[in-house]
PDB file of N, CA, C and O in Angstrom, chain B, residues numbered from 101:
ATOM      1  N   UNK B 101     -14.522 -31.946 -17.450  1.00  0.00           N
ATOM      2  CA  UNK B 101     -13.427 -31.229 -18.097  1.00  0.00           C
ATOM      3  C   UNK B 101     -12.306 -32.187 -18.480  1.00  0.00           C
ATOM      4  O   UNK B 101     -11.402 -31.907 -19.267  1.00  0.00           O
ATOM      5  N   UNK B 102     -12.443 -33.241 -17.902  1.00  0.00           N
ATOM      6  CA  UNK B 102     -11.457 -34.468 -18.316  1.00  0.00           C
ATOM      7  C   UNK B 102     -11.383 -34.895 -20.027  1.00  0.00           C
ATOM      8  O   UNK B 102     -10.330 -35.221 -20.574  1.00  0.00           O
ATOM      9  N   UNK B 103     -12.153 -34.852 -20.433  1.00  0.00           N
ATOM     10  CA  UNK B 103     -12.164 -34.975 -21.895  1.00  0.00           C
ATOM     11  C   UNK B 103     -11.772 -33.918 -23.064  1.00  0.00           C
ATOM     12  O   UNK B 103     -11.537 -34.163 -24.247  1.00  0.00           O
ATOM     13  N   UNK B 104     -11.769 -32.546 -22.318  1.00  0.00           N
ATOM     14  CA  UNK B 104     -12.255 -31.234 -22.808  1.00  0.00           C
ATOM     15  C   UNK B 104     -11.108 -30.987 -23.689  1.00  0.00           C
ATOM     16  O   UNK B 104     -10.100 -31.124 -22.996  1.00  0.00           O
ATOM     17  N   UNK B 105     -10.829 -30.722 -24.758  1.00  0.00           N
ATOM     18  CA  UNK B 105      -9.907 -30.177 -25.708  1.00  0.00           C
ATOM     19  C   UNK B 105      -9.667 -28.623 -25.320  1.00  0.00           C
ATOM     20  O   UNK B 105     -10.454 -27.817 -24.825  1.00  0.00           O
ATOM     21  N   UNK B 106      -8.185 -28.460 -25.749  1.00  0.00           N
ATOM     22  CA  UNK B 106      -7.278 -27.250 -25.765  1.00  0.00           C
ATOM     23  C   UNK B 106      -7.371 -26.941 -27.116  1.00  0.00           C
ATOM     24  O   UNK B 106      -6.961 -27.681 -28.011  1.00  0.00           O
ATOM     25  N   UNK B 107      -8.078 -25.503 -27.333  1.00  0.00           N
ATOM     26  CA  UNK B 107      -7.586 -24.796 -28.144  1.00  0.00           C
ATOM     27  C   UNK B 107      -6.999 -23.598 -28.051  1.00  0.00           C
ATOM     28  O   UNK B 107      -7.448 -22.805 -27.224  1.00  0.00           O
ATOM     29  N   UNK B 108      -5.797 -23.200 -28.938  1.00  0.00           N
ATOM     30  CA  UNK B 108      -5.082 -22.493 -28.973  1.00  0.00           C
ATOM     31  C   UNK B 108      -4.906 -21.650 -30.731  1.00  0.00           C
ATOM     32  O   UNK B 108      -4.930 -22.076 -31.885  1.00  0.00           O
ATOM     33  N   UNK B 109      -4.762 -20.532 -30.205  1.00  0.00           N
ATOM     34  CA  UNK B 109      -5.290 -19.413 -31.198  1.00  0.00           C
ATOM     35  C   UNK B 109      -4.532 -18.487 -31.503  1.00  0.00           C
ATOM     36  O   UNK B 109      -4.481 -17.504 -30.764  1.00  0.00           O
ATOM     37  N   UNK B 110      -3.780 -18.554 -32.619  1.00  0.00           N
ATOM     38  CA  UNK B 110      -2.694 -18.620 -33.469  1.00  0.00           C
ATOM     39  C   UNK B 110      -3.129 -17.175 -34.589  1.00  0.00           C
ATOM     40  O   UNK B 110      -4.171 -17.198 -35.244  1.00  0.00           O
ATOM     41  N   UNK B 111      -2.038 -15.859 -34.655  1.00  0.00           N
ATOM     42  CA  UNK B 111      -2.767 -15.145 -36.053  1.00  0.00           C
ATOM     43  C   UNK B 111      -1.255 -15.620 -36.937  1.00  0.00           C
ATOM     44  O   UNK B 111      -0.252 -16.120 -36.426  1.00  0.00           O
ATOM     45  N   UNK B 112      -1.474 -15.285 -38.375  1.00  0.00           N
ATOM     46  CA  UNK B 112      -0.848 -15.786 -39.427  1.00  0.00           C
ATOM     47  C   UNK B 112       0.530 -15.992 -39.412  1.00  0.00           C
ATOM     48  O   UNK B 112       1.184 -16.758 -40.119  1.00  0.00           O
ATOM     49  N   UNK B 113       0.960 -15.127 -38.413  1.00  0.00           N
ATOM     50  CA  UNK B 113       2.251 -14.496 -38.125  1.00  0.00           C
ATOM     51  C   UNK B 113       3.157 -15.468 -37.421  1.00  0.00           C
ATOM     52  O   UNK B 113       4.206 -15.962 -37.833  1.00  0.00           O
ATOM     53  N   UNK B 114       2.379 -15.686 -35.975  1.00  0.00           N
ATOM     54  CA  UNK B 114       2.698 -17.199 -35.329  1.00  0.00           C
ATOM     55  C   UNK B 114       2.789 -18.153 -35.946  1.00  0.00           C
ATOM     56  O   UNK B 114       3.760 -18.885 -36.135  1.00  0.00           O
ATOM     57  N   UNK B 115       1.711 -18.208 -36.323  1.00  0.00           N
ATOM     58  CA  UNK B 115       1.409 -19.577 -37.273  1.00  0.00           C
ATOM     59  C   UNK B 115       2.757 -20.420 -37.751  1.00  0.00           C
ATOM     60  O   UNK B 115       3.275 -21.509 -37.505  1.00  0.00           O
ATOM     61  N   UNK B 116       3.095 -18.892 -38.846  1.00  0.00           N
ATOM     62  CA  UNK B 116       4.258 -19.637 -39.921  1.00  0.00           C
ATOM     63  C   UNK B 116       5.427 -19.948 -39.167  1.00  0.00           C
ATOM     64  O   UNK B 116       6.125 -20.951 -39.322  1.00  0.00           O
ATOM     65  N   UNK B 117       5.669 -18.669 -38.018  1.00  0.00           N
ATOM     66  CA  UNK B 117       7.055 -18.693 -37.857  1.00  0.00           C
ATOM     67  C   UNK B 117       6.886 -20.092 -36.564  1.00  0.00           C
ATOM     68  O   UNK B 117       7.966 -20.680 -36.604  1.00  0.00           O
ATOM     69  N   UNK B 118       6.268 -20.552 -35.854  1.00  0.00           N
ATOM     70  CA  UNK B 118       6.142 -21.945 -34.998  1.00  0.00           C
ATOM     71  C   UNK B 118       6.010 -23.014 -36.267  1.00  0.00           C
ATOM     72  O   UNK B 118       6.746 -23.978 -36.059  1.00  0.00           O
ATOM     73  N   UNK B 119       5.664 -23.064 -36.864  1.00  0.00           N
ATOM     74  CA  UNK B 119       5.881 -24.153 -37.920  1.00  0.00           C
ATOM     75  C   UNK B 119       6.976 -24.176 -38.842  1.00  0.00           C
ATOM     76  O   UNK B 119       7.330 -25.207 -39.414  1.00  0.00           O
ATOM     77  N   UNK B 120       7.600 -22.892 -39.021  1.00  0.00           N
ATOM     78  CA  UNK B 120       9.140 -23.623 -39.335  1.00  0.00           C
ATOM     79  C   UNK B 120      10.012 -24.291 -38.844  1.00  0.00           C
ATOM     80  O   UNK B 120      10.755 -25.163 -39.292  1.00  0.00           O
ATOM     81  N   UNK B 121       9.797 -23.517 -37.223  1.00  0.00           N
ATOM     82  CA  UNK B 121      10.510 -23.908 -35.848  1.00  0.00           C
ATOM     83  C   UNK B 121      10.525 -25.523 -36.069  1.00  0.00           C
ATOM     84  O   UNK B 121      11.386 -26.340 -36.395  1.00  0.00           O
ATOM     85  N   UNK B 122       9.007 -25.581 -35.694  1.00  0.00           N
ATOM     86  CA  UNK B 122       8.709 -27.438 -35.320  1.00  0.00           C
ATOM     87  C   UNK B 122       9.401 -28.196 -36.203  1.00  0.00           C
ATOM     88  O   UNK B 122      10.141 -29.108 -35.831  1.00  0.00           O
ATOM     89  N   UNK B 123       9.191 -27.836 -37.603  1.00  0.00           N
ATOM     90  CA  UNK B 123       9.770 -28.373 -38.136  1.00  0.00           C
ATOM     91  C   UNK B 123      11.524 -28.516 -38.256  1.00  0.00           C
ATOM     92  O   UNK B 123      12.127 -29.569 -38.461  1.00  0.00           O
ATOM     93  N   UNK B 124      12.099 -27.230 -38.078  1.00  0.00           N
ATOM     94  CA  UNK B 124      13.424 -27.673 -38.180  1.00  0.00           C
ATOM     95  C   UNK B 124      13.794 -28.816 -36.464  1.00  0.00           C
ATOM     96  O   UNK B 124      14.678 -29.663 -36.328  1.00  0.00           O
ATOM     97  N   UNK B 125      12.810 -28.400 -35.509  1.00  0.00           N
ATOM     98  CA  UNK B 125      12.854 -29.219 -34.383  1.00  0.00           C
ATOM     99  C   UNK B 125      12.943 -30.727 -34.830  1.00  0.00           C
ATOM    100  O   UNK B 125      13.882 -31.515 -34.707  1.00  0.00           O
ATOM    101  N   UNK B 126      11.639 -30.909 -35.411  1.00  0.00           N
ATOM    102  CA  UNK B 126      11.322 -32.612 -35.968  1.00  0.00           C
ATOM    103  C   UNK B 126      12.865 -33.049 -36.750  1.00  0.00           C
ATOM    104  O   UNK B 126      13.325 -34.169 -36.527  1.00  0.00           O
ATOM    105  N   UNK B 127      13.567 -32.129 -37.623  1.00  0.00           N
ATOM    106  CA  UNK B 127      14.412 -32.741 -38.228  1.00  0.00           C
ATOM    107  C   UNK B 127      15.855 -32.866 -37.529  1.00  0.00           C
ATOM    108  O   UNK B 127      16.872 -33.318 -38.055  1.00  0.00           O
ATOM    109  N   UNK B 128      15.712 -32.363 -36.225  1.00  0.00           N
ATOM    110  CA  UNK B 128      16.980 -32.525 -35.312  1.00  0.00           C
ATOM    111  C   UNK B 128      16.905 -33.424 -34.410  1.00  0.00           C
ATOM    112  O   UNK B 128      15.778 -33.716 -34.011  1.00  0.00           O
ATOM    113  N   UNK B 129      17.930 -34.024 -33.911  1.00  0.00           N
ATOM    114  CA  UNK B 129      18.166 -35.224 -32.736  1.00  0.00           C
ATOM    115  C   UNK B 129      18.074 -34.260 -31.928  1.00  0.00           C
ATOM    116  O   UNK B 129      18.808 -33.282 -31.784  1.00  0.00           O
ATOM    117  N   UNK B 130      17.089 -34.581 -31.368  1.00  0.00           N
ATOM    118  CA  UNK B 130      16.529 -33.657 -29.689  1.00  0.00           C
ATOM    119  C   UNK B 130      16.683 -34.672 -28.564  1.00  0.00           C
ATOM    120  O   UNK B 130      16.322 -34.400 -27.419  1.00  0.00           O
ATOM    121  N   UNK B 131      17.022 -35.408 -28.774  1.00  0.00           N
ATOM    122  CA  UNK B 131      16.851 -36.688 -27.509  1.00  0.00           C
ATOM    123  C   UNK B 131      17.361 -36.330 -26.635  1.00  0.00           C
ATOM    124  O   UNK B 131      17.088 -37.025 -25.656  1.00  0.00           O
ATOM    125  N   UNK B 132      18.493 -34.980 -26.286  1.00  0.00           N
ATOM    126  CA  UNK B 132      18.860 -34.295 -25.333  1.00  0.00           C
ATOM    127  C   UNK B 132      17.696 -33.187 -24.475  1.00  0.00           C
ATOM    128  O   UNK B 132      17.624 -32.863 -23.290  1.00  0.00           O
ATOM    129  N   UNK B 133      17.066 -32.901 -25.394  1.00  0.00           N
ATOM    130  CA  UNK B 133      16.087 -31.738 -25.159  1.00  0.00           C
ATOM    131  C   UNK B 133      14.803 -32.793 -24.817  1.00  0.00           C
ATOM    132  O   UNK B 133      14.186 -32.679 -23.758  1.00  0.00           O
ATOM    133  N   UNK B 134      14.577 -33.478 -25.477  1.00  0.00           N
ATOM    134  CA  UNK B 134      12.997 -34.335 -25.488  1.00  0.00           C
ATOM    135  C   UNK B 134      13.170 -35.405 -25.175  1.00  0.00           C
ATOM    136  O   UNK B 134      13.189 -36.385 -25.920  1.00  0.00           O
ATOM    137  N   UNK B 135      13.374 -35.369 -23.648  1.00  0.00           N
ATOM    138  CA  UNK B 135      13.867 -36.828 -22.813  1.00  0.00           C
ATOM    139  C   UNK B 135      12.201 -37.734 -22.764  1.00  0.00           C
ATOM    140  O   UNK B 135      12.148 -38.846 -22.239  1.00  0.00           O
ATOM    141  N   UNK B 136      11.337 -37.282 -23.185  1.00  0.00           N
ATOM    142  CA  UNK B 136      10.257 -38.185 -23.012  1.00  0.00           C
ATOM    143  C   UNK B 136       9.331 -38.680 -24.328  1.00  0.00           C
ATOM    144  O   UNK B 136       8.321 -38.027 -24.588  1.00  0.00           O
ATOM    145  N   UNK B 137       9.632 -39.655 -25.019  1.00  0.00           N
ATOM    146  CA  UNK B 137       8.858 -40.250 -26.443  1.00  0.00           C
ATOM    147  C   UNK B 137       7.716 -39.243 -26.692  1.00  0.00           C
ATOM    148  O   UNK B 137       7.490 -38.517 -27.661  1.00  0.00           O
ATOM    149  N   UNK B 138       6.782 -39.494 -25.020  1.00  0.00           N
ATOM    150  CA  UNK B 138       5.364 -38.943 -25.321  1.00  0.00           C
ATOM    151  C   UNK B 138       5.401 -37.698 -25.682  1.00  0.00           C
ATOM    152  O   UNK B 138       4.211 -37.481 -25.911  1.00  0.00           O
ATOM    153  N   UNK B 139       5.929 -36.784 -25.877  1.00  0.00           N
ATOM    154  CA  UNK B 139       6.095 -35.581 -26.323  1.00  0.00           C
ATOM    155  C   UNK B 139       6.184 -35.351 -27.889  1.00  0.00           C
ATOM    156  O   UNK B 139       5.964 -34.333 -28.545  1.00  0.00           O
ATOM    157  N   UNK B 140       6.529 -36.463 -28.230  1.00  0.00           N
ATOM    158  CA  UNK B 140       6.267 -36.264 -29.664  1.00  0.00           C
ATOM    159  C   UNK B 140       5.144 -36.171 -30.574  1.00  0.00           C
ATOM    160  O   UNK B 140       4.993 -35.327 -31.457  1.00  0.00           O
ATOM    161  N   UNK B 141       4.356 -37.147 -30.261  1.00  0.00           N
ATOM    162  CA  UNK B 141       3.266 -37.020 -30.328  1.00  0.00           C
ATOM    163  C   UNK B 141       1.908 -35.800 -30.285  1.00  0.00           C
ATOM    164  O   UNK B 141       1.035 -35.928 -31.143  1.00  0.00           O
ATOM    165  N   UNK B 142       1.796 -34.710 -29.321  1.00  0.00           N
ATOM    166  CA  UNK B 142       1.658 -33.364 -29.575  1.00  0.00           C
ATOM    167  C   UNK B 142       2.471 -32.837 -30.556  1.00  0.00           C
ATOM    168  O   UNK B 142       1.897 -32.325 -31.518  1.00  0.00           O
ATOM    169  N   UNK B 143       3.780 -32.846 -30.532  1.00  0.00           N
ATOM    170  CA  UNK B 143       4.457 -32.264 -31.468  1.00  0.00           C
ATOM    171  C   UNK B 143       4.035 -32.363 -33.007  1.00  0.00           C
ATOM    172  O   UNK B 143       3.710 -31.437 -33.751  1.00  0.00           O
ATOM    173  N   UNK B 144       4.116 -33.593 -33.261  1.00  0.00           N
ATOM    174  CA  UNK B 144       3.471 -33.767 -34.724  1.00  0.00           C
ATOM    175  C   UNK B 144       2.026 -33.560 -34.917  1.00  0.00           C
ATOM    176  O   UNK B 144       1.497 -33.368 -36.012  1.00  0.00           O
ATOM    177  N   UNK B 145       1.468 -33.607 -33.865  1.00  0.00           N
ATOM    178  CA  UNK B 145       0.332 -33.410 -34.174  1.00  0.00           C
ATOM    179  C   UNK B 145      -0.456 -31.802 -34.457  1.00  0.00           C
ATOM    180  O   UNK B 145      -1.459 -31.492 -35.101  1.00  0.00           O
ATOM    181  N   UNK B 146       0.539 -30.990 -33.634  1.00  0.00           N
ATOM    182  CA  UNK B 146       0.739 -29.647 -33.844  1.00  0.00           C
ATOM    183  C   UNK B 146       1.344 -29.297 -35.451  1.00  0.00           C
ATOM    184  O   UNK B 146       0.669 -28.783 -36.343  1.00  0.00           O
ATOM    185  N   UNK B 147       2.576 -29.653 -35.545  1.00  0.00           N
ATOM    186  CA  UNK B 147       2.957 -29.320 -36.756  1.00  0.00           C
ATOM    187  C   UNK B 147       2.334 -29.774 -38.057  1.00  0.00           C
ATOM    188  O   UNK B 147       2.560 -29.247 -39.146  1.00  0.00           O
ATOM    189  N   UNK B 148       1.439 -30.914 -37.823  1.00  0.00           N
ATOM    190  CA  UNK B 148       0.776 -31.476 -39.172  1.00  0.00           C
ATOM    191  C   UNK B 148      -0.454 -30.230 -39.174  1.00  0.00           C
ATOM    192  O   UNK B 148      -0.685 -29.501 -40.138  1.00  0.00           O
ATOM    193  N   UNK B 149      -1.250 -30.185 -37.693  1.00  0.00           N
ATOM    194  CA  UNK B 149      -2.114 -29.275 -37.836  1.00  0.00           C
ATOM    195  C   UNK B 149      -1.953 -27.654 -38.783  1.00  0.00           C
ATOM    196  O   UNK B 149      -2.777 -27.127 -39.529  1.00  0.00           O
ATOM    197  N   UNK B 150      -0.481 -27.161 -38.361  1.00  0.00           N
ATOM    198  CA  UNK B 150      -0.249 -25.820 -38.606  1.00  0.00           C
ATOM    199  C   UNK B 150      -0.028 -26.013 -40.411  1.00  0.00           C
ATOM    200  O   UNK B 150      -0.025 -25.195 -41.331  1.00  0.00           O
ATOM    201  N   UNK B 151       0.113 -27.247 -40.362  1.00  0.00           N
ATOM    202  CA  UNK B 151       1.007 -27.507 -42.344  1.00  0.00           C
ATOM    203  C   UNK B 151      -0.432 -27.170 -42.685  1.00  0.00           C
ATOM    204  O   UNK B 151      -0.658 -26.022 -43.067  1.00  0.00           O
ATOM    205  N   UNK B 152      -1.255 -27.881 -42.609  1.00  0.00           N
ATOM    206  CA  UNK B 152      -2.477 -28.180 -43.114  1.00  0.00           C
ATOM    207  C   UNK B 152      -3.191 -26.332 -43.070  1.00  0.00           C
ATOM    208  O   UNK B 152      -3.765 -25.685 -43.945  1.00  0.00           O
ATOM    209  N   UNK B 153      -2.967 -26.128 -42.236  1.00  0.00           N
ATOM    210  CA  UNK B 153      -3.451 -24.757 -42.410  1.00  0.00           C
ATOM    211  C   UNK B 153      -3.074 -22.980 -42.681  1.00  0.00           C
ATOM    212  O   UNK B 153      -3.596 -21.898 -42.411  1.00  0.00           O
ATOM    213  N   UNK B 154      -1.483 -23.640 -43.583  1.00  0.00           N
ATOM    214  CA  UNK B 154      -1.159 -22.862 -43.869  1.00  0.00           C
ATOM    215  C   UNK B 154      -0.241 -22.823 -45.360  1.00  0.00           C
ATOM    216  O   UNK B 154       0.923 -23.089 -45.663  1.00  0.00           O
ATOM    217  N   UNK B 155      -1.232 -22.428 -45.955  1.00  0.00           N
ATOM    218  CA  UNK B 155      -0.590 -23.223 -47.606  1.00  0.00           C
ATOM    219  C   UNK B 155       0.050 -22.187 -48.246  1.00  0.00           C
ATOM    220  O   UNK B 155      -0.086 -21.845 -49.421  1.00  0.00           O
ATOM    221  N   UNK B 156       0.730 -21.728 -47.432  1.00  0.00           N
ATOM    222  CA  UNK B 156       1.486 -20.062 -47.440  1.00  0.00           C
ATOM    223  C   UNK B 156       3.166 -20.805 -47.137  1.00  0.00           C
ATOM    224  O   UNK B 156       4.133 -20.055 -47.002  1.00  0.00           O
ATOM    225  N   UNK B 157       3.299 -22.124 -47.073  1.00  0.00           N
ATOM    226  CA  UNK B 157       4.309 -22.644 -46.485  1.00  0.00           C
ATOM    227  C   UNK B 157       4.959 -23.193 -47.941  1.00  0.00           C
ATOM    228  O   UNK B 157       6.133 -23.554 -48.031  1.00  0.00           O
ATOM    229  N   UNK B 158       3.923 -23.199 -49.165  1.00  0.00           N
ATOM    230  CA  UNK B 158       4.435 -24.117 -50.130  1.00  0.00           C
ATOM    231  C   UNK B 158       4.731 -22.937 -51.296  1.00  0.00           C
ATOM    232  O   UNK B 158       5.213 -23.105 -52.417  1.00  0.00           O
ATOM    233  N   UNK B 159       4.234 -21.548 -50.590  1.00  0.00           N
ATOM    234  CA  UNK B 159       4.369 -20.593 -51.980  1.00  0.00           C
ATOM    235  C   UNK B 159       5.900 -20.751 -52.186  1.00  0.00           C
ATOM    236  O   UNK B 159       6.754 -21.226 -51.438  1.00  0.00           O
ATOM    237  N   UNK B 160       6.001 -20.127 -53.615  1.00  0.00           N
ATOM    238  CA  UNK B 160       7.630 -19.850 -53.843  1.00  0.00           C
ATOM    239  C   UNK B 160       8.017 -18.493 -53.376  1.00  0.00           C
ATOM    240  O   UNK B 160       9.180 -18.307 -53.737  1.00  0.00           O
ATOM    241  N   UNK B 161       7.750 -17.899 -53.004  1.00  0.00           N
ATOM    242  CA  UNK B 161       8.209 -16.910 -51.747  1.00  0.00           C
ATOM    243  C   UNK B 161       8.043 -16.884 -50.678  1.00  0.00           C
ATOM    244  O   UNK B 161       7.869 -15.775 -50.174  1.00  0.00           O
ATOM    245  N   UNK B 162       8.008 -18.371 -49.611  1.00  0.00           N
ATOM    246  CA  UNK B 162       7.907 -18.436 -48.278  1.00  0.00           C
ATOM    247  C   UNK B 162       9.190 -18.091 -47.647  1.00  0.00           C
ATOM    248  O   UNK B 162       9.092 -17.352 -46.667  1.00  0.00           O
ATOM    249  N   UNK B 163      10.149 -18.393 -47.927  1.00  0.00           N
ATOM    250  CA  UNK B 163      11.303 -17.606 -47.393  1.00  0.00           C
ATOM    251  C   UNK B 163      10.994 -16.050 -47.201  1.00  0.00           C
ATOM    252  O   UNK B 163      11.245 -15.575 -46.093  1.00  0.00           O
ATOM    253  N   UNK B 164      10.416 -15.133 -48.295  1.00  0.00           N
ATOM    254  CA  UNK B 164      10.159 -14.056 -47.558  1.00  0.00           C
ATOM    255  C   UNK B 164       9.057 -13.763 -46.916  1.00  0.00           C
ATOM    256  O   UNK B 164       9.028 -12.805 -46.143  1.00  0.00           O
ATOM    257  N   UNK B 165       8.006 -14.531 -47.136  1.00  0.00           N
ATOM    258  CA  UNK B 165       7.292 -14.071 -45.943  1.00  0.00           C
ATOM    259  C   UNK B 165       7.420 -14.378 -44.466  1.00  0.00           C
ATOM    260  O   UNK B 165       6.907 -13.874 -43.467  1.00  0.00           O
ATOM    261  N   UNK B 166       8.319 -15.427 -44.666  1.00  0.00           N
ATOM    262  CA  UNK B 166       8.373 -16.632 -43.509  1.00  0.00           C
ATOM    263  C   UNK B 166       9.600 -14.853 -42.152  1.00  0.00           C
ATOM    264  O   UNK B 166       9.505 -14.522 -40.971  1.00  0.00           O
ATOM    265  N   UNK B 167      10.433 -14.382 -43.250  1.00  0.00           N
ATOM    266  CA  UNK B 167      11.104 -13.130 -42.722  1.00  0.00           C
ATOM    267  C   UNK B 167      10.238 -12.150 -42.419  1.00  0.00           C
ATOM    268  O   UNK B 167      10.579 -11.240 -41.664  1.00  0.00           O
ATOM    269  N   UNK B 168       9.046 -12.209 -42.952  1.00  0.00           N
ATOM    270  CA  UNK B 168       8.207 -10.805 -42.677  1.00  0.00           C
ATOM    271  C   UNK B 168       7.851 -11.210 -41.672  1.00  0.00           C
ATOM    272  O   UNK B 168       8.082 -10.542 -40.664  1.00  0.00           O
ATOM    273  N   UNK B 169       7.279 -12.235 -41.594  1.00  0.00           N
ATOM    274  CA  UNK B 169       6.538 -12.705 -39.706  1.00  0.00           C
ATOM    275  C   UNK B 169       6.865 -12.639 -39.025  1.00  0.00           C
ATOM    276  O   UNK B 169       6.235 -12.179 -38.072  1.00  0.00           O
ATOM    277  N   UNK B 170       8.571 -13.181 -38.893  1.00  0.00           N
ATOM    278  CA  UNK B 170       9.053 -13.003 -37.771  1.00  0.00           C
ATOM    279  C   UNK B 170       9.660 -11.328 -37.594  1.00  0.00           C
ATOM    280  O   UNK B 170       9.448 -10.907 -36.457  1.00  0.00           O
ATOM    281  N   UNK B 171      10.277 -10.451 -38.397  1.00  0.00           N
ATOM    282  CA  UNK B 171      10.171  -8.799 -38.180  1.00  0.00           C
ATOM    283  C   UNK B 171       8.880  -8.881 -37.577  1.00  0.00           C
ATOM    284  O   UNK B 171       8.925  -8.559 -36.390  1.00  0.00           O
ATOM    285  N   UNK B 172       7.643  -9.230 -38.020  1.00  0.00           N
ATOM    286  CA  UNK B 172       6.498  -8.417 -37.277  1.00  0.00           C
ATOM    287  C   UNK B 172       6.517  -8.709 -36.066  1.00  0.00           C
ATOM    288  O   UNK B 172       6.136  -7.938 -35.185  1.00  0.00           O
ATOM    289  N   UNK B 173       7.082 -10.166 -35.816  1.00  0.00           N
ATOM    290  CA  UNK B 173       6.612 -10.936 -34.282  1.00  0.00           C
ATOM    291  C   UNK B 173       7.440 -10.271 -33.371  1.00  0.00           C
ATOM    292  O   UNK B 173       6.894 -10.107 -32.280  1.00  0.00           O
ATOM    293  N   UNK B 174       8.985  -9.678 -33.492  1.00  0.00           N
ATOM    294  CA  UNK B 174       9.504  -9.348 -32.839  1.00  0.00           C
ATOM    295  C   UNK B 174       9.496  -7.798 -32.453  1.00  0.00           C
ATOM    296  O   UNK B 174       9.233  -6.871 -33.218  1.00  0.00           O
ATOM    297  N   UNK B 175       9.843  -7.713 -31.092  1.00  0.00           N
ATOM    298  CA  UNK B 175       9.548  -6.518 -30.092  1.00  0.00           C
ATOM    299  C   UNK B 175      10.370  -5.284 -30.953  1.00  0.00           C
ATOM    300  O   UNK B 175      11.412  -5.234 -31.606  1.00  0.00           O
ATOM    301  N   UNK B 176       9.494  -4.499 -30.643  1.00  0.00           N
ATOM    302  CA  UNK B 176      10.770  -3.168 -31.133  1.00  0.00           C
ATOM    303  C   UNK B 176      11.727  -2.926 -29.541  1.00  0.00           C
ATOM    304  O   UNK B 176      11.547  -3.004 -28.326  1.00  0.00           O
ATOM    305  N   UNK B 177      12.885  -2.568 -30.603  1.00  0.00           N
ATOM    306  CA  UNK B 177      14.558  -2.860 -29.595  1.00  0.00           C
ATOM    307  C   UNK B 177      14.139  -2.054 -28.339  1.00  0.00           C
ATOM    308  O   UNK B 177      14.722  -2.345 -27.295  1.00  0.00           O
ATOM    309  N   UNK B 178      13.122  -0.994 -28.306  1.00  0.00           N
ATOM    310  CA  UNK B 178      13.153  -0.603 -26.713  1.00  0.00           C
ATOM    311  C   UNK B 178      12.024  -1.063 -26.060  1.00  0.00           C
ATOM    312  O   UNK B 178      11.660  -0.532 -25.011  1.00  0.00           O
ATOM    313  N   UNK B 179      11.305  -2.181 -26.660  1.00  0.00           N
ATOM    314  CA  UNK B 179       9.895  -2.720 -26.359  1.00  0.00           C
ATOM    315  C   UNK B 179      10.756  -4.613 -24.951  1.00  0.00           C
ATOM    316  O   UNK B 179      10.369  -5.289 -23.998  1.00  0.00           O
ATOM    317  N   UNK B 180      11.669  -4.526 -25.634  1.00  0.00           N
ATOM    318  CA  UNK B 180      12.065  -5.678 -24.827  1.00  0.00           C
ATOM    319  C   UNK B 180      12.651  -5.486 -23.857  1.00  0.00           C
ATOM    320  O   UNK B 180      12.087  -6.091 -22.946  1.00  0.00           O
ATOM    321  N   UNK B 181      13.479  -4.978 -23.524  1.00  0.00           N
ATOM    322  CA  UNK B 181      14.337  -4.466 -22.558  1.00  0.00           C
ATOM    323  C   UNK B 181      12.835  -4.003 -21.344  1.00  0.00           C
ATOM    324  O   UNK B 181      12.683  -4.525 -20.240  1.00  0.00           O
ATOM    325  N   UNK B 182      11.641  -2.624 -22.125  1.00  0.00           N
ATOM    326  CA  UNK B 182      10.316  -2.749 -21.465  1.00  0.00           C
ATOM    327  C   UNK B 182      10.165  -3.938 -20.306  1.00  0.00           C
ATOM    328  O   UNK B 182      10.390  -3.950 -19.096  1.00  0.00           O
ATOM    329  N   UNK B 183       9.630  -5.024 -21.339  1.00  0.00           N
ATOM    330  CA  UNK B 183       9.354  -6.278 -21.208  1.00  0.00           C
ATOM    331  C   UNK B 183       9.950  -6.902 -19.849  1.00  0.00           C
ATOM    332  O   UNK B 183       9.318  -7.221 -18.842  1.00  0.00           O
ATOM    333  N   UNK B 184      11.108  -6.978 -20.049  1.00  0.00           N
ATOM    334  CA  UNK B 184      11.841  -8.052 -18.833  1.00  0.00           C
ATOM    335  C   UNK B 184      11.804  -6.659 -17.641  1.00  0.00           C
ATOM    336  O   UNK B 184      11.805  -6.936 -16.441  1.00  0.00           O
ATOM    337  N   UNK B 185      11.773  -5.238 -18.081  1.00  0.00           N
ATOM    338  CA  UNK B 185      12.243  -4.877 -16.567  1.00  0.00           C
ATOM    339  C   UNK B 185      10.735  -4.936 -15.734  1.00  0.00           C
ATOM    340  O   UNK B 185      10.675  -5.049 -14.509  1.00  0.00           O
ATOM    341  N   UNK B 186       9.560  -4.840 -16.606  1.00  0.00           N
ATOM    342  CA  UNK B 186       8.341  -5.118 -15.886  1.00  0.00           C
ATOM    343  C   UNK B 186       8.301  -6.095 -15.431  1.00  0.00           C
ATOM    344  O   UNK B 186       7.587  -6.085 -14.429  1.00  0.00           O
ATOM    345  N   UNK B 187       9.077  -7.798 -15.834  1.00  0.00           N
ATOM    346  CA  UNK B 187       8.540  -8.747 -15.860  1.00  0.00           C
ATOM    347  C   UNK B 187       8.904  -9.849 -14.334  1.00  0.00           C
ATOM    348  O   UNK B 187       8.613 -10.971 -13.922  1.00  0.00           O
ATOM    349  N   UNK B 188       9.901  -8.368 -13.820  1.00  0.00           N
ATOM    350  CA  UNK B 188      10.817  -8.588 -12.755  1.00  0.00           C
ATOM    351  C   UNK B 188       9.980  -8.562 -11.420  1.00  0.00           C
ATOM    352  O   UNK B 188      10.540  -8.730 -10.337  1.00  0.00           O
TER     353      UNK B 188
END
C-alpha cells in the first residue's frame, strides 16, 4: 500500500468551486497559512489536475456558473445549523 495512489472523487459542482478556491489560494502570499514548501506541490498538482478537467473554467459565462455551484454546494439555511447540532 506504500506506493498506492489516492483517489478522490469530485461531481462538477466541487470541482469548479475548489478550483477557483486553489487558485485564488496560489495567487495569495500564504506563507502564513502554508508554513511548509512541501505542500505546494499537491497543491498544484491538484489545481493543474482540476484545470485540465474542467473546460467549463474558460467558458464566457464561468462567473455564472462558477455562482450556480456554489448555491448548489451550499446547505439549505436550516440544513446547517442540522449539521453542527448533530455534529456535537
Amino acid at each position: 500500500m506504500e506506493n498506492a495512489e489516492i483517489i478522490i472523487k469530485l461531481n462538477p459542482d466541487e470541482a469548479m468551486v475548489l478550483s477557483d478556491w486553489l487558485e485564488r489560494v496560489q495567487m495569495t502570499d500564504l506563507s502564513r497559512l502554508v508554513d511548509d514548501e512541501a505542500v505546494w506541490a499537491p497543491i498544484r498538482r491538484l489545481a493543474g489536475t482540476l484545470d485540465k478537467s474542467l473546460p467549463g473554467i474558460f467558458a464566457a459565462d464561468y462567473g455564472e456558473r462558477l455562482s450556480s455551484a456554489r448555491r448548489r454546494l451550499r446547505p439549505a439555511s436550516g440544513d446547517a445549523a442540522n449539521d453542527h447540532a448533530t455534529s456535537d
